[in-house]
N, C-alpha and C positions, 0 to 999 in steps of 0.2 A: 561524424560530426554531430551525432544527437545525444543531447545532455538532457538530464532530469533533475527537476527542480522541487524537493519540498517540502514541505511548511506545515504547520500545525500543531508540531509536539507543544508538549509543556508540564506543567502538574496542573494535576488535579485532585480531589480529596476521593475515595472512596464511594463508587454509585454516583459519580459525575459521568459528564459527557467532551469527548474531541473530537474534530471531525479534521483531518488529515488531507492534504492534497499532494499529488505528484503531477506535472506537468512537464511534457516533452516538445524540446525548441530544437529548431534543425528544417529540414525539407529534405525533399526527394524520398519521403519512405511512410510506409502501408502498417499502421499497428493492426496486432492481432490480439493474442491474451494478456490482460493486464492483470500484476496480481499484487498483494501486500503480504513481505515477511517480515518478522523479528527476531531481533536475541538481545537473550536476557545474558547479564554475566555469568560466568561460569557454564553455559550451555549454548549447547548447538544454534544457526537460523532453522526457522521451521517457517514453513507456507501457513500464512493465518487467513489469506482471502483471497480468491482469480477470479476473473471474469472474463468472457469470451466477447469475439467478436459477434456473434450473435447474440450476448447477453445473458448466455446460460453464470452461473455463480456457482462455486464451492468455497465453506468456510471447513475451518477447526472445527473437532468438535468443542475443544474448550470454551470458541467465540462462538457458536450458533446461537442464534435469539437475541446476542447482545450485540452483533457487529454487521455494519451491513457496506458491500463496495459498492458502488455505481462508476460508471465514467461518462466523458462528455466528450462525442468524438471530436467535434467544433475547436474546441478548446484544445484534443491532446491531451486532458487529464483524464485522471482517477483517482477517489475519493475512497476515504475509507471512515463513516463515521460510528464511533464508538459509542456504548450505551452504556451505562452500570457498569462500569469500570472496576476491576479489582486488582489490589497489591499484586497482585501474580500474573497482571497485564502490563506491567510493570518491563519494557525493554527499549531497545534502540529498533524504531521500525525502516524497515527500506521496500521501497517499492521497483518494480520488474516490470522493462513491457517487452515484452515480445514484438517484432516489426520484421519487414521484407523492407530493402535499402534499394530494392531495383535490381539488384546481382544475386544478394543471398538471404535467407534469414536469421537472425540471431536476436539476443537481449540483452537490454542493460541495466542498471543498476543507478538506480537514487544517491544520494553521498547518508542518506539515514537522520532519522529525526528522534529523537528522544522524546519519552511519554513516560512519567513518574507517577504512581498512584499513588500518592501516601495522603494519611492525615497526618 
């Protein structure tokens, strides 16, 4: 019963800024690693940001310097805010949490949010 919620895409011009959020509604369950993937058309998802439950972070390296996740355990979310944005950031992003449900562990999946860089 836990869905995720989220918000943020949009366009933006070139060397803009979005800042992304995914939030998880439900109960009974323990997140663990939260993380942010994308895909572009014509290619693959690829993992562009995780963060642990201790808070350790791994990015791309295409996004290092420019992208940074945080979460908010309170809340249930994670965040993924974007810097200097380039055409080639340019995908449908979906965010992944990782949770224990009381029985077992497993992840799920965002419905995806759209980020357009163009001028």
């Amino acid at each position: 019963q836990v869905q995720l919620v989220e918000s943020g895409g949009g366009l933006v011009q070139p060397g803009g800024s979005l800042r992304l959020s995914c939030a998880a509604s439900g109960s009974g369950f323990v997140i663990y690693t939260m993380s942010w993937h994308r895909q572009a058309p014509g290619k693959e998802r690829e993992l562009v940001a995780l963060i642990t439950s201790g808070g350790v972070t791994n990015y791309a390296d295409s996004v290092k310097g420019r992208f940074t996740i945080s979460r908010d355990n309170a809340k249930n979310t994670v965040y993924l805010q974007m810097r200097s944005l380039e055409p080639e950031d340019t995908a449908v992003y979906y965010c992944n949490i990782d949770l224990y449900d009381g029985s077992s562990r497993s992840d799920y999946w965002g419905q995806g949010t759209q980020v357009t860089v163009s001028s």
